[in-house]
N, CA, C and O atoms as a Tinker XYZ file with bonds, in Angstrom:
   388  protein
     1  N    108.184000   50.804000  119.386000    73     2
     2  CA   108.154000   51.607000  120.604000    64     1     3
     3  C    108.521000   53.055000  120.264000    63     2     4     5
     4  O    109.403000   53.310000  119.443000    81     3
     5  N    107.829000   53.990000  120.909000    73     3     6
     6  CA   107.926000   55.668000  120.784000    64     5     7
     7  C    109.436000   55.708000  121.201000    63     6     8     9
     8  O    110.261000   56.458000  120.680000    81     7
     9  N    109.711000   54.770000  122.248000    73     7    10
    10  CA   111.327000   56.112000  122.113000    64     9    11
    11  C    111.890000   55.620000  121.199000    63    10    12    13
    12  O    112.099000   56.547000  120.416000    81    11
    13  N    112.460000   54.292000  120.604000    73    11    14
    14  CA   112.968000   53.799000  119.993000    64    13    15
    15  C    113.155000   54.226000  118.772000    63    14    16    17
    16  O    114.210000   54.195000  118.138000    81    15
    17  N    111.562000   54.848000  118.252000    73    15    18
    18  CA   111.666000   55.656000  116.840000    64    17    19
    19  C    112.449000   56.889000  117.031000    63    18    20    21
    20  O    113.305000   57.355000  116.279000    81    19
    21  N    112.029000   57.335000  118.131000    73    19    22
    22  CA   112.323000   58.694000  118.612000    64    21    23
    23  C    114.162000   58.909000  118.416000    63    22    24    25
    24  O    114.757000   59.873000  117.936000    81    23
    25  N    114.551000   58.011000  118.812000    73    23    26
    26  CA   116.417000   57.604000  119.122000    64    25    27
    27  C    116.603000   57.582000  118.227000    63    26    28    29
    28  O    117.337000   58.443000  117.743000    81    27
    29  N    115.964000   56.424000  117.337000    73    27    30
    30  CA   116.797000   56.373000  115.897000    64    29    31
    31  C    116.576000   57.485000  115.270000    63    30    32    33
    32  O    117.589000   57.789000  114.640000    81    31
    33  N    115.654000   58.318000  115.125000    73    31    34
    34  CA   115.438000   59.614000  114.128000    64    33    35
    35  C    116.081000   60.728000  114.742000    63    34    36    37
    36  O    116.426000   61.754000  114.156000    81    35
    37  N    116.280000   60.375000  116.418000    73    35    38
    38  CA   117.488000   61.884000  116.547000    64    37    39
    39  C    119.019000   61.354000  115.855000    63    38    40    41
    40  O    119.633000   62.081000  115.074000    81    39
    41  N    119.459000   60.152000  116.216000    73    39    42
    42  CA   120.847000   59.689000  115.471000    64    41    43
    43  C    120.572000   60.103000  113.998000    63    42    44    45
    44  O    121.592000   60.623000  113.545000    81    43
    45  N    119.611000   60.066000  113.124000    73    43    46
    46  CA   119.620000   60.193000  111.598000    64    45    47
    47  C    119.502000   61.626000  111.328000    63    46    48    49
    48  O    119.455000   62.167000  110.223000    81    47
    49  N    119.446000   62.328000  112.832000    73    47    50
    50  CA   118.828000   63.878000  112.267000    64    49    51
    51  C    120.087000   64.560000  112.482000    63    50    52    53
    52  O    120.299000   65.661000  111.974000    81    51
    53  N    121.308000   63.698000  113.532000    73    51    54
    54  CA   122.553000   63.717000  114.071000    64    53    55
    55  C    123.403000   63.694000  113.118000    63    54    56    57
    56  O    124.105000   64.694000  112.972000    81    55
    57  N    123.536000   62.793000  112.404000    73    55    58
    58  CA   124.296000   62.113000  110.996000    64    57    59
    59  C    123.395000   63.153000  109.721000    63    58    60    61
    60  O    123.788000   62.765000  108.621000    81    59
    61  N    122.602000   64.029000  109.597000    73    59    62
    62  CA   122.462000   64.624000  108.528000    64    61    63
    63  C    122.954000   65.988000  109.223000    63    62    64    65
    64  O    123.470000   66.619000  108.301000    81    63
    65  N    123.023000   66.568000  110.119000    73    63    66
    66  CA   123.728000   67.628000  110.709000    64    65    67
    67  C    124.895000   67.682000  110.359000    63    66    68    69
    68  O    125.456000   68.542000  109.680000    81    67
    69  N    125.521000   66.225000  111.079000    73    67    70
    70  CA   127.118000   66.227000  110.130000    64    69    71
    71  C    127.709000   66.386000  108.579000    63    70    72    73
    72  O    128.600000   67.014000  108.007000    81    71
    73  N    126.719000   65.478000  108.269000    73    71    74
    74  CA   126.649000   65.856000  106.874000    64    73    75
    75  C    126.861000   67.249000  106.205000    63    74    76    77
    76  O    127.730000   67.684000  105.450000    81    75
    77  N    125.487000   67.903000  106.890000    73    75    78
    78  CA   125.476000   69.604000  106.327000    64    77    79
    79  C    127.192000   70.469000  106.541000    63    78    80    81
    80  O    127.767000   71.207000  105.741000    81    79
    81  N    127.594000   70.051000  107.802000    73    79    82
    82  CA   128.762000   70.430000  108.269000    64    81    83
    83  C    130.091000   70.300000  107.854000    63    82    84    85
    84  O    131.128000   70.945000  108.007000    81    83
    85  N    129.601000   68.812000  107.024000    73    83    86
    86  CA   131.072000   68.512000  106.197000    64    85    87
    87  C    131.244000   69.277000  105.408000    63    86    88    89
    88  O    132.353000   69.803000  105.307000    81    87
    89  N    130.308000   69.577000  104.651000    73    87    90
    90  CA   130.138000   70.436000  102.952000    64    89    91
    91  C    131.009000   71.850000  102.990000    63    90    92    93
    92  O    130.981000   72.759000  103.820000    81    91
    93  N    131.814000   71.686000  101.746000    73    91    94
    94  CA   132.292000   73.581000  101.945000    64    93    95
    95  C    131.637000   74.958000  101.850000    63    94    96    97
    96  O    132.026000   76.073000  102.199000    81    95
    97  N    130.340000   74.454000  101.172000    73    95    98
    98  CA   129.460000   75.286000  101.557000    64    97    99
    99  C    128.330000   74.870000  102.018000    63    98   100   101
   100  O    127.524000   74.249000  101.325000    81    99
   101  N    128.054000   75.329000  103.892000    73    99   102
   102  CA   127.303000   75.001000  104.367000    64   101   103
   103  C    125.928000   75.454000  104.268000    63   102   104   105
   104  O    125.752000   76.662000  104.421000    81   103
   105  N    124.657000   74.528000  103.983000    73   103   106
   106  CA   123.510000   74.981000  103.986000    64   105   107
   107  C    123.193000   75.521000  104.968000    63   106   108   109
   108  O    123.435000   74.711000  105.863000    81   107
   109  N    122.666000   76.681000  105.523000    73   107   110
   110  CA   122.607000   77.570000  107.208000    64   109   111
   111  C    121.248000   77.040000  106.702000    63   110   112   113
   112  O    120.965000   76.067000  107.401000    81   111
   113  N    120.049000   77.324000  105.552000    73   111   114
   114  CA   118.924000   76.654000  106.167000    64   113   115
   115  C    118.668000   75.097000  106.600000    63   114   116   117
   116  O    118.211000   74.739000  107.686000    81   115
   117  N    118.976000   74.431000  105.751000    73   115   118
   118  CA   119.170000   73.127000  106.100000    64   117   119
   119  C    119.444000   72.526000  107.426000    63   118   120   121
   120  O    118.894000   71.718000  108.174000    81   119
   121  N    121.051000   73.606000  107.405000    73   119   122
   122  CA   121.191000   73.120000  108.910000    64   121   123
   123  C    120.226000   73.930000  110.292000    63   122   124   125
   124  O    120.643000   73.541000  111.383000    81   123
   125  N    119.566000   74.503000  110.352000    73   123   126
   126  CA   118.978000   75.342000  110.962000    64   125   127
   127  C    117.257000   74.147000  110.779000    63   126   128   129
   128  O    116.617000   73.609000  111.682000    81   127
   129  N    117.051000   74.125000  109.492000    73   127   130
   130  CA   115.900000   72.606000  110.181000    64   129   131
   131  C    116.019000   71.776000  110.787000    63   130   132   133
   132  O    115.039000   71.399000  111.429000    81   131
   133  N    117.559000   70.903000  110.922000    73   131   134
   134  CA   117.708000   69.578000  111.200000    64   133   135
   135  C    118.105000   70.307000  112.780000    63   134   136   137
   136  O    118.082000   69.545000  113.747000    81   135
   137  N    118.489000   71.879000  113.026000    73   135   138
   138  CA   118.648000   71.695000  114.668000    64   137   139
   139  C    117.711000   71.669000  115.118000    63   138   140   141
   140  O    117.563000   71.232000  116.259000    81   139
   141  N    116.454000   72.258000  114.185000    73   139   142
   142  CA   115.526000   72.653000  115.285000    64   141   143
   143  C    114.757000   71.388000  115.555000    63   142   144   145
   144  O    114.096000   71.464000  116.590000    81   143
   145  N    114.650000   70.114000  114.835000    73   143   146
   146  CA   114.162000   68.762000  114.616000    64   145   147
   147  C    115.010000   68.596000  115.856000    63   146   148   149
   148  O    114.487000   68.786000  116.954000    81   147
   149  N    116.404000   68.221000  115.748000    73   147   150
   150  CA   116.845000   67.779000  116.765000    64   149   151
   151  C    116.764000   68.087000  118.532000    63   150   152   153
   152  O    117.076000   67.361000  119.476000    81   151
   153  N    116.166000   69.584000  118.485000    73   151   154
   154  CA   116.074000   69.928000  119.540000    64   153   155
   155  C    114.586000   69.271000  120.056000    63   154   156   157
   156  O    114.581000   68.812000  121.199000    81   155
   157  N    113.060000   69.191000  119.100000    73   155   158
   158  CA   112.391000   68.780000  119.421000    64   157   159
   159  C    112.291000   67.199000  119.544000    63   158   160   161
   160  O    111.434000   66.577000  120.171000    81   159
   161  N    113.308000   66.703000  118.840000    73   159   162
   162  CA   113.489000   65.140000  119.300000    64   161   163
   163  C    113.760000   64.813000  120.789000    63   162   164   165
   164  O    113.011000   64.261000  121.596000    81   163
   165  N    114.977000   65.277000  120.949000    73   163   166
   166  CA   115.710000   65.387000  122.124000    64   165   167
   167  C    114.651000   66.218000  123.654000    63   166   168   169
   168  O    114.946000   66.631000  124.776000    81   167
   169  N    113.626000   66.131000  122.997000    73   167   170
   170  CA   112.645000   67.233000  124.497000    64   169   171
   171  C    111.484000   66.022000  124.278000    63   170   172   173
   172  O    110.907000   65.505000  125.234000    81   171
   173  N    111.288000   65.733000  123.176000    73   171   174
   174  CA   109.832000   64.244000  123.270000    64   173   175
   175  C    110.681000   63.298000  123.296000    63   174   176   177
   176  O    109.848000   62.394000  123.235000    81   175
   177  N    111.906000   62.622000  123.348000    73   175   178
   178  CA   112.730000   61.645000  123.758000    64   177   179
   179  C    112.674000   61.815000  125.672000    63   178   180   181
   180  O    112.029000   61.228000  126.541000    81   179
   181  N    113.695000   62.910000  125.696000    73   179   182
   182  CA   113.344000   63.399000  127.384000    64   181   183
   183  C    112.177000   63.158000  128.530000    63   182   184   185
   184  O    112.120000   62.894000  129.731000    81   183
   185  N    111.099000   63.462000  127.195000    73   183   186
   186  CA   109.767000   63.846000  128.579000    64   185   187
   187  C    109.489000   62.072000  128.704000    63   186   188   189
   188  O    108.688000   61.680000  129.553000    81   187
   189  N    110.192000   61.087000  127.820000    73   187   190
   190  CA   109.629000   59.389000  127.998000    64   189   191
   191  C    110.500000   58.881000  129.213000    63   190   192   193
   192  O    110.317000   57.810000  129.792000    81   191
   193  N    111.633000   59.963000  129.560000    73   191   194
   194  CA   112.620000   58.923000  130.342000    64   193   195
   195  C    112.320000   59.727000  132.174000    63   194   196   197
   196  O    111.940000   60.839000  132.540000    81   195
   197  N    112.723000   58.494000  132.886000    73   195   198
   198  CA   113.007000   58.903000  134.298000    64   197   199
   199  C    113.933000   60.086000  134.650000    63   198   200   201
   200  O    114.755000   60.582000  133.879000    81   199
   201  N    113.740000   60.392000  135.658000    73   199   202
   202  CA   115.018000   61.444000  136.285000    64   201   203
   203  C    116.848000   60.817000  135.943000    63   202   204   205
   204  O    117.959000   61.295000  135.708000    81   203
   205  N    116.285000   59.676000  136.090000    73   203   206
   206  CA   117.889000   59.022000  136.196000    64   205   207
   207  C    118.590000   59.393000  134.852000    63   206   208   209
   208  O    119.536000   60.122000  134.552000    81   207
   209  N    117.808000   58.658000  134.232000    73   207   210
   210  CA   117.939000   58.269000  132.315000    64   209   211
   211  C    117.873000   59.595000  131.675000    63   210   212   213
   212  O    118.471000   59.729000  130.607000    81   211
   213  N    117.230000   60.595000  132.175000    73   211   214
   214  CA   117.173000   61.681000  131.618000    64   213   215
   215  C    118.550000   62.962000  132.061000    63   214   216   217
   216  O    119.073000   63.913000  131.480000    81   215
   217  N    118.661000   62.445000  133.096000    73   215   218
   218  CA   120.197000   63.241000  133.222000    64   217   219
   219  C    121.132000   62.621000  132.235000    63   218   220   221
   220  O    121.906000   63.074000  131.391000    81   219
   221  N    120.770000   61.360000  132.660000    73   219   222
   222  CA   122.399000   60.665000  131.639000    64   221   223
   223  C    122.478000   60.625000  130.335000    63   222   224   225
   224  O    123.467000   60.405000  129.636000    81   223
   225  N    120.745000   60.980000  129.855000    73   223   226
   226  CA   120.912000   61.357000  128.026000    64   225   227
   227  C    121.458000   63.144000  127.748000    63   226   228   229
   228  O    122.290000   63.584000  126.954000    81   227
   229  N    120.777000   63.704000  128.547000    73   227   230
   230  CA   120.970000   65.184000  128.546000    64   229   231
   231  C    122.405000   65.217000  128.826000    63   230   232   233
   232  O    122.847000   66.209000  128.247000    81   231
   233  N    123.282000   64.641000  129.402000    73   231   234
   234  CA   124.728000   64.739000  129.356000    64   233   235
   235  C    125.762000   64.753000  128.029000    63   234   236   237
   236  O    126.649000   65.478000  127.578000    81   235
   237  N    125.085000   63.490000  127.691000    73   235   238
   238  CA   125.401000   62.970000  126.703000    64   237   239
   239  C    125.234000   63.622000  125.208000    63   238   240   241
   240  O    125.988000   63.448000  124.251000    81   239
   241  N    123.829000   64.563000  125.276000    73   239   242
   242  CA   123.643000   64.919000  124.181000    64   241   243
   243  C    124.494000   66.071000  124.079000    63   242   244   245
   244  O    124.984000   66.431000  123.008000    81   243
   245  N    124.669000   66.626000  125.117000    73   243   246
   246  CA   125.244000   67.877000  125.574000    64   245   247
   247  C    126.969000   68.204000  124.910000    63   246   248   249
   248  O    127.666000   69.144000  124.528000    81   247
   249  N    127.021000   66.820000  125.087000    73   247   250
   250  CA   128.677000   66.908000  124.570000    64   249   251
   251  C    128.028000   67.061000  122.556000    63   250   252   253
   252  O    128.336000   67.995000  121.817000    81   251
   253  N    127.167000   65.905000  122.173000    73   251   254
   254  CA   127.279000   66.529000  120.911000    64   253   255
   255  C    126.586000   67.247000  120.435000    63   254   256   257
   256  O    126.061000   66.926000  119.369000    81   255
   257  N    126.268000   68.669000  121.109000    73   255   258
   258  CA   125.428000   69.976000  121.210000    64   257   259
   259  C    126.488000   70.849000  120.985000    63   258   260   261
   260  O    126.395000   71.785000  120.191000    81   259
   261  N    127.897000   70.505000  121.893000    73   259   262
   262  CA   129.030000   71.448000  121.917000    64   261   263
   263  C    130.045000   71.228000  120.432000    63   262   264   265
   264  O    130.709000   72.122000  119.908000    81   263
   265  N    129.940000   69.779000  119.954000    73   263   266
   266  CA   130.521000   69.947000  118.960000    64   265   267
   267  C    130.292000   70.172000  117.457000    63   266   268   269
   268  O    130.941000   70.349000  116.426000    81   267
   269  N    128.841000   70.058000  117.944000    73   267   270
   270  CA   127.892000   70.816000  116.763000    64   269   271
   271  C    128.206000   72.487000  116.520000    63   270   272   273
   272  O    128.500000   73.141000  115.520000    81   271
   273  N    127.953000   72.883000  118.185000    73   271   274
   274  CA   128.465000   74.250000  118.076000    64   273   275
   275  C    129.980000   74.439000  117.851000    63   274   276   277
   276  O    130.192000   75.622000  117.585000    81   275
   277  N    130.677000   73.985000  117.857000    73   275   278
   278  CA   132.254000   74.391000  117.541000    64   277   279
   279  C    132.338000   74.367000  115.785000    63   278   280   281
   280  O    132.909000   75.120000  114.996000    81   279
   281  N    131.521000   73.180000  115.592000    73   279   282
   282  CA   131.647000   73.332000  114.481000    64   281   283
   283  C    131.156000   74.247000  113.453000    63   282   284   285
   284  O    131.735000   74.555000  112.412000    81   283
   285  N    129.895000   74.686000  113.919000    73   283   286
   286  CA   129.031000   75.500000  113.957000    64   285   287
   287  C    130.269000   77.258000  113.300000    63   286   288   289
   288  O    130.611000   77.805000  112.252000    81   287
   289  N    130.445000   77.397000  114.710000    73   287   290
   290  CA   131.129000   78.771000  114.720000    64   289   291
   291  C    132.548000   78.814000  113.531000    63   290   292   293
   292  O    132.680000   79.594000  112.588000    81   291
   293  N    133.381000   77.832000  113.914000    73   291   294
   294  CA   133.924000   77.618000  112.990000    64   293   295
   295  C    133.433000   77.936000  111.409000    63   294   296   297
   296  O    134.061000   78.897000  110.964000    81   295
   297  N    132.574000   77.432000  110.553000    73   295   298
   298  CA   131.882000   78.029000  109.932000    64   297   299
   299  C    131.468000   79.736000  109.651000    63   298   300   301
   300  O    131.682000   80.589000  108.789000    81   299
   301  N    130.884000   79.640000  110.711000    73   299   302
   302  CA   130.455000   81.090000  110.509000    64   301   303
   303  C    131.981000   81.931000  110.635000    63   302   304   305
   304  O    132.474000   82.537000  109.683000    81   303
   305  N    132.324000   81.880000  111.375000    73   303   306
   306  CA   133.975000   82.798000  111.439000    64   305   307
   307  C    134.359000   82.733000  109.943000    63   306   308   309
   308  O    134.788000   83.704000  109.319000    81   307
   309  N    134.164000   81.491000  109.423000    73   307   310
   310  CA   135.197000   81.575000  107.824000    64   309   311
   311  C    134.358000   82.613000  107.050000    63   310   312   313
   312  O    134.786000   83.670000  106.586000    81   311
   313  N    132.904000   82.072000  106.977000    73   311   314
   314  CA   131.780000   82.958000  105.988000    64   313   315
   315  C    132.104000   84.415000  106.643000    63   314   316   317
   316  O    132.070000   85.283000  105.770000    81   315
   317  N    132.443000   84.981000  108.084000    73   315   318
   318  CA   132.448000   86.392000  108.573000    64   317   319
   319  C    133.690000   86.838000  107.854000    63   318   320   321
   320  O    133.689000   88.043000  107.600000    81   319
   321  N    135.075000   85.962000  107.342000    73   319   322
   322  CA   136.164000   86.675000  106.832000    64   321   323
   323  C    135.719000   86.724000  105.357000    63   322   324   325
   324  O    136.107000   87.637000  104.628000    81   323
   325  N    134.846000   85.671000  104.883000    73   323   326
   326  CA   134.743000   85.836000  103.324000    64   325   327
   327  C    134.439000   87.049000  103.091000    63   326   328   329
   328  O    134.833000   87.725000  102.141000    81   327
   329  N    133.418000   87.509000  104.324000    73   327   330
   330  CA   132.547000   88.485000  104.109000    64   329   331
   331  C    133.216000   90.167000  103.942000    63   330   332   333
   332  O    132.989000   91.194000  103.303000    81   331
   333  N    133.968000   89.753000  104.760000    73   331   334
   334  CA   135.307000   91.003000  104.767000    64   333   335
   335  C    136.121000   91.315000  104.340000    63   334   336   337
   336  O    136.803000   92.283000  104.675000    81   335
   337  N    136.344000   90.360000  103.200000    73   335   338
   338  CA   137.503000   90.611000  101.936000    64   337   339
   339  C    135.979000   91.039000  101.086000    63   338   340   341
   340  O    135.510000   92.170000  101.215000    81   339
   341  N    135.586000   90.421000  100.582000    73   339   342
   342  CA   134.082000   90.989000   99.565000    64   341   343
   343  C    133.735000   92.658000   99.579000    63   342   344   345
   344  O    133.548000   93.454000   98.658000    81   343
   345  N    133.736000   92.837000  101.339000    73   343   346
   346  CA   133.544000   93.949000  101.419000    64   345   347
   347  C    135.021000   95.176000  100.992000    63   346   348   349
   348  O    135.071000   96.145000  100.235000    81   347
   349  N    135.910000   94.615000  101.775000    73   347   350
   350  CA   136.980000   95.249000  101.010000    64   349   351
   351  C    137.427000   95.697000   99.770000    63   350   352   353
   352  O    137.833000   96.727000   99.231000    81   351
   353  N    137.171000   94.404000   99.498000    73   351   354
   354  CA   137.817000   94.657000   97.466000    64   353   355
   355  C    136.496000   95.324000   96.769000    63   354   356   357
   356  O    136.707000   95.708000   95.618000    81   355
   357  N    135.278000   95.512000   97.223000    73   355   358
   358  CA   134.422000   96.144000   97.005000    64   357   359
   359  C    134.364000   97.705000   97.111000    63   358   360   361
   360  O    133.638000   98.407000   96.408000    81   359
   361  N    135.210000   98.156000   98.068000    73   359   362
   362  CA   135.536000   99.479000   98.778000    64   361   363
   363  C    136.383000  100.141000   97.794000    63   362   364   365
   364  O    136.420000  101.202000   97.171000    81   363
   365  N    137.117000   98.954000   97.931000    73   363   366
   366  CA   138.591000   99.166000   96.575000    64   365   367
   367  C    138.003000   99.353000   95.063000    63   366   368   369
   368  O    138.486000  100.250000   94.372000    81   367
   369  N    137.280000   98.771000   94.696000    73   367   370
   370  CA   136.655000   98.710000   93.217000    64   369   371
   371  C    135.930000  100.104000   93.136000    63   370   372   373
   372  O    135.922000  100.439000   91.952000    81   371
   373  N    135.276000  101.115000   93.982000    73   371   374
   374  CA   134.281000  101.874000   94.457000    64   373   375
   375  C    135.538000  103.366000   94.133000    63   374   376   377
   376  O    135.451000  104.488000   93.635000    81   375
   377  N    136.248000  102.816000   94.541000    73   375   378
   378  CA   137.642000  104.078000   94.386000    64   377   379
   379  C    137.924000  104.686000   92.832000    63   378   380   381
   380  O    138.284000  105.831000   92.559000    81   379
   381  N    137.637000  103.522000   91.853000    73   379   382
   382  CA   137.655000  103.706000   90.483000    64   381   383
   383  C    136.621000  104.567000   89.856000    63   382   384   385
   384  O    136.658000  105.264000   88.842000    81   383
   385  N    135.884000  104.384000   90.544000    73   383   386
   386  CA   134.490000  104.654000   89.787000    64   385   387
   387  C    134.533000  106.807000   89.736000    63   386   388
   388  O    133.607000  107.431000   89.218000    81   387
């Protein structure tokens, strides 16, 4: 059955998101394919279900949309401070010259 594939390949596209997320250095392309997969899962999953079923998945996904994004930012905030010592001690090294 179409949704059925559909479910299981957003959960596997879910569980490789996490994946990318665990890593200390996060793949941004990687993870940036598997959202955009997931977003088109989650819209041809959608258009199979009723009004009912389709609120109560869109709820649902919603919560792990937000902790994708927390995790998400998290990330980027660390890579934005890496980025600002690099630039610093770079400024600093520039003084010698």
């Amino acid at each position: 059955m179409i949704a059925d594939s559909t479910l299981d390949e957003l959960i596997q596209t879910n569980n490789s998101i996490s994946s990318v997320l665990l890593e200390q250095e996060v793949d941004f392309h990687a993870l940036d394919k598997f959202m955009a997969l997931r977003d088109e899962l989650i819209n041809r999953y959608m258009n199979l279900l009723d009004d009912v079923d389709k609120k109560d998945f869109a709820s649902k996904e919603l919560v792990t949309q937000k902790k994708f994004e927390t995790e998400i930012q998290t990330h980027f905030s660390s890579s934005k401070n890496e980025l600002a010592k690099f630039i610093s001690a770079r400024k600093k090294t520039a003084k010698y010259k």
